[in-house]
BASEMAR-667122 format. One line per 4 residues: for each residue x, y, z of N, C-alpha, C. Coordinates in nm, 3 decimals. Each point is the difference from the previous one (the first is absolute). Layout:
// residues N
X/Y/Z/X/Y/Z/X/Y/Z  ...
// end
This chain:
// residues 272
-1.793/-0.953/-0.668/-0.019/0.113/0.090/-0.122/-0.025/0.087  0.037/0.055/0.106/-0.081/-0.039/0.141/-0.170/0.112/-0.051  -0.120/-0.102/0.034/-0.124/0.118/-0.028/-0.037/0.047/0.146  0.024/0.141/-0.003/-0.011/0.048/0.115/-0.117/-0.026/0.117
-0.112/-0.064/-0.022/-0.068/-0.053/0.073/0.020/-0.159/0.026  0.095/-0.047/-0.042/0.063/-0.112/0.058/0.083/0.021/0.103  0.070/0.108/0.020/0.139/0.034/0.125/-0.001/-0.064/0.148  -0.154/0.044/0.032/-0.004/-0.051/0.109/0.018/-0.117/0.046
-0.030/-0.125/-0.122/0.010/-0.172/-0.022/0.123/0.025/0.016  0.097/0.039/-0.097/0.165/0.030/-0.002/0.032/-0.004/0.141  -0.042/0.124/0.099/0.025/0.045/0.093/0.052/-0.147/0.105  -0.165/-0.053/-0.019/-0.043/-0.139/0.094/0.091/-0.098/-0.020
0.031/-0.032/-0.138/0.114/-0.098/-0.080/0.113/0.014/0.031  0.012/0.139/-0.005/0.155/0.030/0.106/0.005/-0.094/0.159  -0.058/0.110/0.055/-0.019/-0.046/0.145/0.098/0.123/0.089  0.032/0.003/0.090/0.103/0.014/0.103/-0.046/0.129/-0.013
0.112/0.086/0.098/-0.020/0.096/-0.046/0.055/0.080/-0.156  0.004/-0.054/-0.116/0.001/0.098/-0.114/-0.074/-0.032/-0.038  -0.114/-0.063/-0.034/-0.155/-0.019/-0.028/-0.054/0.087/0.065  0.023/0.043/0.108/-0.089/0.143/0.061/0.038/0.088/-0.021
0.130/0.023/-0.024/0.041/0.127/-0.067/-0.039/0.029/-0.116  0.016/-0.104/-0.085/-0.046/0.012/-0.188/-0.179/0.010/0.072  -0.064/-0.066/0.046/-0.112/0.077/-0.007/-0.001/0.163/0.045  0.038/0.036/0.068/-0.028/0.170/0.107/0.079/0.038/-0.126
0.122/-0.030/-0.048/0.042/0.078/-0.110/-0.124/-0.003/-0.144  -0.033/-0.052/0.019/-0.095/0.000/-0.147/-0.100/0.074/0.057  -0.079/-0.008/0.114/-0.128/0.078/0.032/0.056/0.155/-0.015  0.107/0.021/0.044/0.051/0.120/0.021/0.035/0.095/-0.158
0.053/-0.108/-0.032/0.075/0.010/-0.182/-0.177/0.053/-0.068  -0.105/-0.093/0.011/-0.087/0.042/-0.046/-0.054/0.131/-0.003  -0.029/0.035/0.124/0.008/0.150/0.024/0.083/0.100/-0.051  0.155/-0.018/-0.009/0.080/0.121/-0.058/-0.049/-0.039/-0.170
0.003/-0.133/-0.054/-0.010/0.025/-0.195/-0.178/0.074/0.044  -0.066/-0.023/0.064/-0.159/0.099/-0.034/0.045/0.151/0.013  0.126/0.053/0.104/0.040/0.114/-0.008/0.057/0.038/-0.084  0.105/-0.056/-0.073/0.044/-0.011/-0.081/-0.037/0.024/-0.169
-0.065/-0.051/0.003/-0.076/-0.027/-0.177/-0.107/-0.048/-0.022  -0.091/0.079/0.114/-0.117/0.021/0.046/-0.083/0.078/-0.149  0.064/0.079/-0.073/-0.045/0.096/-0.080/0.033/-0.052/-0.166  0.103/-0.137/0.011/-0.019/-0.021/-0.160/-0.078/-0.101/0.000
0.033/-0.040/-0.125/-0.128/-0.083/-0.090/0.020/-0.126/0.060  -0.148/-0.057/-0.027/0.011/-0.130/0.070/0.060/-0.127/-0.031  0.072/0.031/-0.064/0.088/-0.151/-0.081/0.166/0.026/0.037  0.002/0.174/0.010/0.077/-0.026/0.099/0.021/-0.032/0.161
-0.105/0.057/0.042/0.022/-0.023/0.142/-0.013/-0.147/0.034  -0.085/-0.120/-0.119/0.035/-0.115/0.015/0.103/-0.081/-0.021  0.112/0.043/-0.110/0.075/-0.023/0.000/0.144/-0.016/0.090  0.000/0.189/0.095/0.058/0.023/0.098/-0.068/-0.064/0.083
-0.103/-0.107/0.072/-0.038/-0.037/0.094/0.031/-0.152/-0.039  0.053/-0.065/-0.106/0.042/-0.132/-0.057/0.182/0.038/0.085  0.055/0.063/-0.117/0.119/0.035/0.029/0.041/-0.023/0.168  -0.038/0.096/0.041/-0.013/0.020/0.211/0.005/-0.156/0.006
-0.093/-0.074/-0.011/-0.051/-0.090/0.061/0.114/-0.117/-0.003  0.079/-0.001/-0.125/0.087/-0.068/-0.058/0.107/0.007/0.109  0.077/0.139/-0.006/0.071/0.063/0.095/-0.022/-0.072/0.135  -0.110/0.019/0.065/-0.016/-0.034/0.126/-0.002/-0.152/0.003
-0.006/-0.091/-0.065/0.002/-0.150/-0.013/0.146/-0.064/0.008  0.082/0.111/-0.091/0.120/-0.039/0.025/0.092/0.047/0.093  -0.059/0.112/0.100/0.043/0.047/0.094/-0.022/-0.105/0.143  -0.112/-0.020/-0.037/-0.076/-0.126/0.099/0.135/-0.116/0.051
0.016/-0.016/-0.144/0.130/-0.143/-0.009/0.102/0.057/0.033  0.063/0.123/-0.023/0.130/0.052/0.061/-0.020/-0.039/0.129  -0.116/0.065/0.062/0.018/0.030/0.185/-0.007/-0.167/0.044  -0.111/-0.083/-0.074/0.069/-0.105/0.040/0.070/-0.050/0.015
0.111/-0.013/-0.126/0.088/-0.048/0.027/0.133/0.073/0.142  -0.058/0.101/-0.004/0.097/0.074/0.158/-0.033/-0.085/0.111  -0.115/0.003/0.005/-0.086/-0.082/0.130/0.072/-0.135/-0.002  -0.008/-0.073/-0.108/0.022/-0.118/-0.020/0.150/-0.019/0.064
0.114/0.079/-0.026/0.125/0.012/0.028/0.053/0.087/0.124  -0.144/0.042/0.077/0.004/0.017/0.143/0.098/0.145/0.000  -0.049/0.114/-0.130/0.065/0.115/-0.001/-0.092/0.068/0.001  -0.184/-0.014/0.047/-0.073/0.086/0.083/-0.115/-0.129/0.037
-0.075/0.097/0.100/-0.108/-0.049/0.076/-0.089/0.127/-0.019  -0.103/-0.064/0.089/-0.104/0.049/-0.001/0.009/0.155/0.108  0.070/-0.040/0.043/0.023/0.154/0.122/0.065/0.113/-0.063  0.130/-0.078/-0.116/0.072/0.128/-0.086/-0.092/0.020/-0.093
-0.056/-0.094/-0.105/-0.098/0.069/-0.074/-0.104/0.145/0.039  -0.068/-0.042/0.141/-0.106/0.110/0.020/0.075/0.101/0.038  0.131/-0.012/0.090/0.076/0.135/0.046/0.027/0.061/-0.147  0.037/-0.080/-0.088/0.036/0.120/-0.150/-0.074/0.060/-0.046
-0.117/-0.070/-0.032/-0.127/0.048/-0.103/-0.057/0.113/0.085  0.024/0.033/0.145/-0.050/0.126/0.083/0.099/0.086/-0.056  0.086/-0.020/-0.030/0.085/0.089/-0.019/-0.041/0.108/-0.137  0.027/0.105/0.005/-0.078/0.102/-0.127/0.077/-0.001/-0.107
0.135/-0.008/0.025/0.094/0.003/-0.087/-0.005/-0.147/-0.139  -0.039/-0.082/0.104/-0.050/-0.190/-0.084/-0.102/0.084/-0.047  -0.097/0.044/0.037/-0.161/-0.005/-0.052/0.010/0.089/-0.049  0.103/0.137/-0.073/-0.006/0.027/-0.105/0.080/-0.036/-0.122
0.066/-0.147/0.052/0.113/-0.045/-0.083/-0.140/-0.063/-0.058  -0.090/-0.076/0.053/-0.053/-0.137/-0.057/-0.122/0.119/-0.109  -0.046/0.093/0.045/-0.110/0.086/-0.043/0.055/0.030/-0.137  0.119/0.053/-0.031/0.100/0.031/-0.126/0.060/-0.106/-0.081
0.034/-0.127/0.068/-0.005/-0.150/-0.078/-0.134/-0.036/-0.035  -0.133/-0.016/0.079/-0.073/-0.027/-0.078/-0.054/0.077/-0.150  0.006/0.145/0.046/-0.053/0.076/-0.082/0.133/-0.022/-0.155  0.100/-0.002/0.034/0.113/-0.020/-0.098/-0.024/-0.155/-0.103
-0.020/-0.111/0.075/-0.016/-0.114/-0.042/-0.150/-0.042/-0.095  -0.095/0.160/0.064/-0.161/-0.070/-0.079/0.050/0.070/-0.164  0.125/0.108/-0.048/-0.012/0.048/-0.077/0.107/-0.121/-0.109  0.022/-0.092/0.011/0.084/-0.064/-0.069/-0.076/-0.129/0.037
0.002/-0.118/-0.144/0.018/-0.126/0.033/0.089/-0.089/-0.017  0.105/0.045/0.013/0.148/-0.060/-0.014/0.050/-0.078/0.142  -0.013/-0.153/-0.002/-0.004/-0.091/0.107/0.163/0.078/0.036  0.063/-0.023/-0.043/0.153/0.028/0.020/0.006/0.110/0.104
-0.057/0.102/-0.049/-0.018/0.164/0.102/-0.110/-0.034/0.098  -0.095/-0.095/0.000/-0.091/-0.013/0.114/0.126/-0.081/0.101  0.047/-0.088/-0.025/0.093/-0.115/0.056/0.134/0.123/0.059  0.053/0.113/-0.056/0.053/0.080/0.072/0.000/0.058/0.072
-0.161/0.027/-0.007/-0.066/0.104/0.096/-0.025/-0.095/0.105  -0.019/-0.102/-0.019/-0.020/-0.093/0.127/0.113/-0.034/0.095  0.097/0.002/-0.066/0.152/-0.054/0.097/0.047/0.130/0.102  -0.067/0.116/-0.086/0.021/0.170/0.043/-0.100/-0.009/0.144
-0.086/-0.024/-0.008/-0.080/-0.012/0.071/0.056/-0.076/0.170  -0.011/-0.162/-0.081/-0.004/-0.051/0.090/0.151/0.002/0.071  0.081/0.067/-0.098/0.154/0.009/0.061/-0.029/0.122/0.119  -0.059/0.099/-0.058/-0.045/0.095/0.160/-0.084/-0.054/0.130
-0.038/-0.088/-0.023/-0.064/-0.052/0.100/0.107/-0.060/0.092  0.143/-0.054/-0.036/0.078/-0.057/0.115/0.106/0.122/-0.004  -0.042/0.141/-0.052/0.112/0.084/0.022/-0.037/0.057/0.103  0.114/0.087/0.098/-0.011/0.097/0.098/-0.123/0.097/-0.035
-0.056/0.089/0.034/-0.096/0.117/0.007/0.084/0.136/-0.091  0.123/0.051/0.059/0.140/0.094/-0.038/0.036/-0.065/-0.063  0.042/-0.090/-0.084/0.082/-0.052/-0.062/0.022/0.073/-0.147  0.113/0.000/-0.064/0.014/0.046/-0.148/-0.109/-0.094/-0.039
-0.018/-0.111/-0.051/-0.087/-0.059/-0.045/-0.131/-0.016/0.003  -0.037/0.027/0.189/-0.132/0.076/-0.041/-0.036/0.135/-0.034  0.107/0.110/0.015/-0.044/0.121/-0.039/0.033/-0.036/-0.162  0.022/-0.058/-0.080/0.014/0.047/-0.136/-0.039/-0.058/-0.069
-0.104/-0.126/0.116/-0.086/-0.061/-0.109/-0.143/0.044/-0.081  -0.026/0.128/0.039/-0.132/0.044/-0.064/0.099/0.070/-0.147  0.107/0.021/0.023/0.089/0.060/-0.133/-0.011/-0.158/-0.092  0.040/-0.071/0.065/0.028/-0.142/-0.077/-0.096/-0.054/-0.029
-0.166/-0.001/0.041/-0.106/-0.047/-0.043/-0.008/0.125/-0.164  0.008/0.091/-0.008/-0.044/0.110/-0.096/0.082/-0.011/-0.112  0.122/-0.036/0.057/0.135/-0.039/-0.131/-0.049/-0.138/-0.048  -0.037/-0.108/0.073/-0.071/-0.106/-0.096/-0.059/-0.006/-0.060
-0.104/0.056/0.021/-0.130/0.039/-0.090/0.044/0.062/-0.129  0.083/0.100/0.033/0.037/0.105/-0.137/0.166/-0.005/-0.029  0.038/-0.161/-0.033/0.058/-0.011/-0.058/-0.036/-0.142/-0.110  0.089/-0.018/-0.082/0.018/-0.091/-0.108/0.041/-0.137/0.043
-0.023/-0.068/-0.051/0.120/-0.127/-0.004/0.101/0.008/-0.018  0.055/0.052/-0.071/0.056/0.050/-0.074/0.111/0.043/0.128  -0.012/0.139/0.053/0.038/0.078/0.102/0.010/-0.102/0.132  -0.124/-0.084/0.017/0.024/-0.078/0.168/0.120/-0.071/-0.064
0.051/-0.094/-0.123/0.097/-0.061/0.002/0.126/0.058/0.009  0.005/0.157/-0.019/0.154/0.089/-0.012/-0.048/0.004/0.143  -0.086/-0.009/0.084/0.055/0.086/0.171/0.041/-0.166/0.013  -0.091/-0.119/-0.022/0.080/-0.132/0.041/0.156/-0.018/-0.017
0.057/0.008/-0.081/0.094/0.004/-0.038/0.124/0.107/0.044  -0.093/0.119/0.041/0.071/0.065/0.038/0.066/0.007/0.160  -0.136/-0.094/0.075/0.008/-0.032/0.112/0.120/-0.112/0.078  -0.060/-0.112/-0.165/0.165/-0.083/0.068/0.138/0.035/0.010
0.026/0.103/-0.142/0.118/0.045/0.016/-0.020/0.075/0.090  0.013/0.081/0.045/0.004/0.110/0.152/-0.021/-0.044/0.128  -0.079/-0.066/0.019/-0.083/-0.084/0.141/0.070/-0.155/0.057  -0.042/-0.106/-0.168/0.015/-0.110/0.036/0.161/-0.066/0.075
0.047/-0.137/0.021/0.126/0.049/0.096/-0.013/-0.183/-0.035  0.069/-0.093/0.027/0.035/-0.151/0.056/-0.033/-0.005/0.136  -0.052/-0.061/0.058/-0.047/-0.015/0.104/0.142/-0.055/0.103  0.062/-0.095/-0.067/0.057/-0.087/0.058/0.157/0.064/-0.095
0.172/0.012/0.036/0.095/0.000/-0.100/-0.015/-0.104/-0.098  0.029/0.059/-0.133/0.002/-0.170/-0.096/0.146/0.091/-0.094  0.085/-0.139/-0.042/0.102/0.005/-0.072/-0.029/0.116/-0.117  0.088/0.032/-0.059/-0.038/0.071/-0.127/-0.053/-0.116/-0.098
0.028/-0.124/0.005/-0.063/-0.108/-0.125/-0.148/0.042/0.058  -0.035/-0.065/0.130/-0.144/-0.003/0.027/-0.073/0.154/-0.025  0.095/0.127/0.071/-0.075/0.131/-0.018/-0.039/-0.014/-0.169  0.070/-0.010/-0.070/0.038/-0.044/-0.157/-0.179/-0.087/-0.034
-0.031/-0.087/0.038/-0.087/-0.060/-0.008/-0.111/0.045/0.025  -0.028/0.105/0.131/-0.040/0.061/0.089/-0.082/0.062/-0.103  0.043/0.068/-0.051/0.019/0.135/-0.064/-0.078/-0.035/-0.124  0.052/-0.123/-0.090/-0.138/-0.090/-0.103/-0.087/0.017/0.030
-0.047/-0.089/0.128/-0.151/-0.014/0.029/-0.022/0.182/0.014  0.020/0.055/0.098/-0.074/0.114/0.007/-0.003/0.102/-0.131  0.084/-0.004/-0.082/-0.016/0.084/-0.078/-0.109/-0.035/-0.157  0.001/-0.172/-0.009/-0.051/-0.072/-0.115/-0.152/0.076/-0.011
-0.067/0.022/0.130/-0.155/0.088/-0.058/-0.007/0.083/-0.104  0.117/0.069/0.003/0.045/0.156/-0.024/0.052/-0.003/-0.175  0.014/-0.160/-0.037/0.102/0.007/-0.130/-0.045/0.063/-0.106  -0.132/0.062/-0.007/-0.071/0.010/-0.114/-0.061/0.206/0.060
0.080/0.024/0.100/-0.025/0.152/0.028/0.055/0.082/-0.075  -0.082/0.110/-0.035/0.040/0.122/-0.080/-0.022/0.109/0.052  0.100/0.069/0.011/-0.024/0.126/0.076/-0.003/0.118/-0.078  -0.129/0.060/0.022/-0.100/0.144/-0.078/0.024/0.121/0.123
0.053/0.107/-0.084/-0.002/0.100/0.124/-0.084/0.095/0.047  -0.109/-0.065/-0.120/-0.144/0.124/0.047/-0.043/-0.097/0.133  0.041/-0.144/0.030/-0.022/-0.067/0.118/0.036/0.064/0.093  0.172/0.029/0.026/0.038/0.078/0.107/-0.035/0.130/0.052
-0.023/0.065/-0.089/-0.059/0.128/-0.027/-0.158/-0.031/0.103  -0.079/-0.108/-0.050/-0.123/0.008/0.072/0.017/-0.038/0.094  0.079/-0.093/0.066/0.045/-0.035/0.140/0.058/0.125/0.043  0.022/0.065/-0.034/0.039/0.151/0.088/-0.125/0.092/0.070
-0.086/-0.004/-0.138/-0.141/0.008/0.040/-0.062/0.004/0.081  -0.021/-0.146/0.026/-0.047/-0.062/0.091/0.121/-0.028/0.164  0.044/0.072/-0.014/0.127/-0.008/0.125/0.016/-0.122/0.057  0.057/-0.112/-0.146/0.063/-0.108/0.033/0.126/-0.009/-0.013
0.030/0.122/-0.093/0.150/0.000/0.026/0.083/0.148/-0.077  0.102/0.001/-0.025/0.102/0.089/-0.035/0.012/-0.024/-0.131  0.075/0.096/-0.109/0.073/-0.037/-0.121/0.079/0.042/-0.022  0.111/0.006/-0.024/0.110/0.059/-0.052/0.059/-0.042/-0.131
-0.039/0.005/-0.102/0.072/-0.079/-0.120/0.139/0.026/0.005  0.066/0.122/0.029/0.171/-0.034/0.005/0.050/-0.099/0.086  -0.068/-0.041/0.085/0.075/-0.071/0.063/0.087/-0.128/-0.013  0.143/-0.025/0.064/0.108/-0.076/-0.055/0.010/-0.096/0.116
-0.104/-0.016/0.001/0.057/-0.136/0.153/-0.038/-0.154/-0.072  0.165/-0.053/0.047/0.046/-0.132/-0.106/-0.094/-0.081/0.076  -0.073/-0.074/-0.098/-0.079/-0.153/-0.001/0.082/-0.083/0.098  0.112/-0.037/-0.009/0.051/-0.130/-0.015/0.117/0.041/0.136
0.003/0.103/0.006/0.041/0.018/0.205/-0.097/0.013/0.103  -0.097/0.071/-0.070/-0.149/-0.033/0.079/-0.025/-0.172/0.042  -0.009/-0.030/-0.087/-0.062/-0.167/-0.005/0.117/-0.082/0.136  0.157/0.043/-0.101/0.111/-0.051/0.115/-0.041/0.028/0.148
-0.048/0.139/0.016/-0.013/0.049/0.136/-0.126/-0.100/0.074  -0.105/-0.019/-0.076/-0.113/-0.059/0.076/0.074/-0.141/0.015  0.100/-0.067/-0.047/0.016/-0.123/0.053/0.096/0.027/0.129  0.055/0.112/-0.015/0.109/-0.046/0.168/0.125/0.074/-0.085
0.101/0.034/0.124/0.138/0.060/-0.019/0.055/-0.145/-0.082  -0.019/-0.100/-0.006/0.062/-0.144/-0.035/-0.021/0.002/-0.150  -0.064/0.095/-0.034/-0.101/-0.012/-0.173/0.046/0.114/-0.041  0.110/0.094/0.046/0.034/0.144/-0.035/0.124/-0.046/-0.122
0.003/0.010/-0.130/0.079/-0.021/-0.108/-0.023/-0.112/-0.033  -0.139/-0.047/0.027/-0.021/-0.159/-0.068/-0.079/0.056/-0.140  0.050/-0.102/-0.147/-0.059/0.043/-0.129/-0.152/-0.120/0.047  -0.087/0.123/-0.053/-0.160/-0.010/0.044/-0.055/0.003/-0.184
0.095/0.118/-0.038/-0.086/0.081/-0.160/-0.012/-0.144/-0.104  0.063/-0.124/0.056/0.045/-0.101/-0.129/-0.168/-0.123/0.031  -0.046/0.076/0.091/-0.162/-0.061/0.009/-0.057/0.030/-0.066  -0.092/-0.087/-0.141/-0.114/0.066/-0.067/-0.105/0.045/0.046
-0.042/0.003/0.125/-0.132/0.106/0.030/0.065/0.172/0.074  0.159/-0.036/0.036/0.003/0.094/0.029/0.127/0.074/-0.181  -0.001/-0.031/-0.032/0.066/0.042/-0.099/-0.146/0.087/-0.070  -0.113/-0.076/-0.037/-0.119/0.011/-0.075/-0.094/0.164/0.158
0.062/-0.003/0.117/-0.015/0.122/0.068/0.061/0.137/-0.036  0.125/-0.055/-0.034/0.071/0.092/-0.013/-0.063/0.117/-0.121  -0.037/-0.037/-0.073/-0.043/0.034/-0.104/-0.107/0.139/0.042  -0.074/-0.102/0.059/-0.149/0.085/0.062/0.059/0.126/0.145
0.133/-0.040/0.028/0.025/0.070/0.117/0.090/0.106/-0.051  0.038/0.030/-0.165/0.065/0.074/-0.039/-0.083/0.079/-0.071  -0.141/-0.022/-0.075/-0.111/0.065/-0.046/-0.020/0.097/0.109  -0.047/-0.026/0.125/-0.012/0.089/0.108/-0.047/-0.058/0.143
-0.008/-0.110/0.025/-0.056/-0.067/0.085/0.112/0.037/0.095  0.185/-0.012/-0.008/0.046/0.072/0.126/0.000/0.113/0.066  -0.153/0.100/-0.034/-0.010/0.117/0.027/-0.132/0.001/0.076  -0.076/-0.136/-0.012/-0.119/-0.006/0.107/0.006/-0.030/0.149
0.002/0.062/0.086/0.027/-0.032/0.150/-0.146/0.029/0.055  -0.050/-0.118/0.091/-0.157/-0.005/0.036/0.009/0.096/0.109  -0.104/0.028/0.069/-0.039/0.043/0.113/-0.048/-0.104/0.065  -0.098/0.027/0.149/-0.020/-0.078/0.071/-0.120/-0.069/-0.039
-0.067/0.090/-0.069/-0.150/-0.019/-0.061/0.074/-0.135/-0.108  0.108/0.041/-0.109/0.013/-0.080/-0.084/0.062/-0.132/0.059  0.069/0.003/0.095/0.059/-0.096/0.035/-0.118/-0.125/0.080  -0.094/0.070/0.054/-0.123/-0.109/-0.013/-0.040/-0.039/-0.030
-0.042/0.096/-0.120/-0.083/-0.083/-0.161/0.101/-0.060/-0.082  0.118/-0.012/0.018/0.101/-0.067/-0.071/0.043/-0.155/0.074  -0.010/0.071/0.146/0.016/-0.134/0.089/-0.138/-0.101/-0.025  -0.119/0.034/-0.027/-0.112/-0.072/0.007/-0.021/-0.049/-0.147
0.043/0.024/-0.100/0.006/-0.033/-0.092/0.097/-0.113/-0.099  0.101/0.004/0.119/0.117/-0.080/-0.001/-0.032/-0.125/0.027  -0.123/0.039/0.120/-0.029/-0.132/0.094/-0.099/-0.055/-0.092  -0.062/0.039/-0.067/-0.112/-0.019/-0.145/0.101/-0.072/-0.060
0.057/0.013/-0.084/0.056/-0.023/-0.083/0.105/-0.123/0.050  0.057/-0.025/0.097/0.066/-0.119/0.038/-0.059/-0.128/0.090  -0.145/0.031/0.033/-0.067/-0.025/0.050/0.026/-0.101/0.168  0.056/0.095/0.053/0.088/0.024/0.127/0.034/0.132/0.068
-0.082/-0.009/0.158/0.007/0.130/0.088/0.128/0.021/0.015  0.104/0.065/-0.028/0.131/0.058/0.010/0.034/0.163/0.112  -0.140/0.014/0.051/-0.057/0.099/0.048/0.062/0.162/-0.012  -0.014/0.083/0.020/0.024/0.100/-0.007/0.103/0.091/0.054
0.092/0.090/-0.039/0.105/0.089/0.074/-0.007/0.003/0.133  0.078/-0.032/0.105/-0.012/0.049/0.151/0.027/0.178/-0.010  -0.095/0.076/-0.010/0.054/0.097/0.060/-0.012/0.054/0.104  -0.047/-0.059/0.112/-0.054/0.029/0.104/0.073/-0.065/0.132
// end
């Protein structure tokens, strides 16, 4: 973890423009944790000022790597960060990120971040990312892996048509993260909570026409259930998992967590 009076070296080490951002974001960040938790004890407010610092190091490397792949500059950076809506996204990520030291949730909060930085101003994604910074923070592992999961089934799609053998294959890789998921419904229940998503435990919507449907009209009556990760779903999707439907909030933190976990930008819902 980054020591917060190192950042600025960070900053320099970067270079471009997200080295100047991770610095102005940290000078700035500094100021809201003194507003912030200004009033507890001092081992915490050092701790929350470790934490932050962490956060912002790996936020540093997100925006780089945007820069790097020529999906911002230096002109979109400063037009966002004027923006009030960013600067109370980043004010509520930092303050969210100094209260946890869980690299995993700093590394979320960072993709959250720097994913608003190449979004529209209106966009669903930037209005619901100060919801989606607050649902990271105050959820589980546990919970980010049911919105992951919940994201590919609902969201994810083949990019390209593939046969039912290949969708068939398809369907291995993406689901193999997942083989060892258990689904708890005081989870769903708290994702309601936190308005990541819906629950319905009656609900009867079949696994295995769903799945058909995300491959194509070509995959409609193809046997899918004779797959062991999706056979080993079924299970978890009859406990209650076919009764969780995300929201937009969840479908971010599910989309960004996905991208965690496969370690590949797959980017986020068009809803816009």
């Amino acid at each position: 973890m980054a020591d917060p009076l190192s950042l600025i070296a960070i900053g320099a080490a970067v270079g471009g423009a997200a080295g100047k951002f991770a610095e102005k974001a940290w000078e700035s960040g500094e100021r809201w944790l003194r507003e912030r938790f200004g009033s507890h004890a001092a081992e915490a407010q050092e701790q929350a000022r470790k934490n932050a610092a962490g956060f912002v190091k790996q936020l540093a490397m997100r925006v780089k790597a945007l820069e790097d792949q020529h999906k911002l500059n230096r002109e979109r950076i400063g037009a966002t960060e004027k923006h009030p809506q960013f600067s109370a996204l980043l004010q509520i990520t930092i303050v969210n990120a100094a209260q946890t030291d869980d690299d995993m949730k700093h590394d979320l909060l960072a993709q959250l971040v720097a994913t608003r930085l190449v979004s529209a101003n209106e966009s669903t994604v930037a209005l619901a990312s100060q919801l989606a910074s607050d649902a990271i923070s105050h959820s589980t592992r546990r919970q980010l892996m049911l919105m992951a999961l919940s994201s590919f089934l609902e969201d994810m799609r083949p990019r390209d048509p593939l046969s039912v053998e290949d969708y068939r294959r398809w369907l291995e890789i993406f689901l193999q993260p997942f083989i060892n998921f258990q689904f708890n419904k005081i989870d769903a229940r708290h994702l309601v909570a936190i308005a990541c998503a819906s629950y319905d435990p009656s609900s009867n919507r079949n696994l295995e026409v769903l799945l058909q449907m995300k491959g194509g009209t070509h995959c409609i009556g193809a046997t899918l259930n004779d797959l062991d990760f999706v056979e080993g779903l079924q299970i978890q999707w009859d406990e209650g998992l076919a009764g969780v439907f995300l929201t937009s909030v969840g479908s971010i933190v599910g989309g960004l967590t996905f991208n965690q976990i496969m370690g590949r930008d797959f980017g986020l819902p068009q809803w816009d």
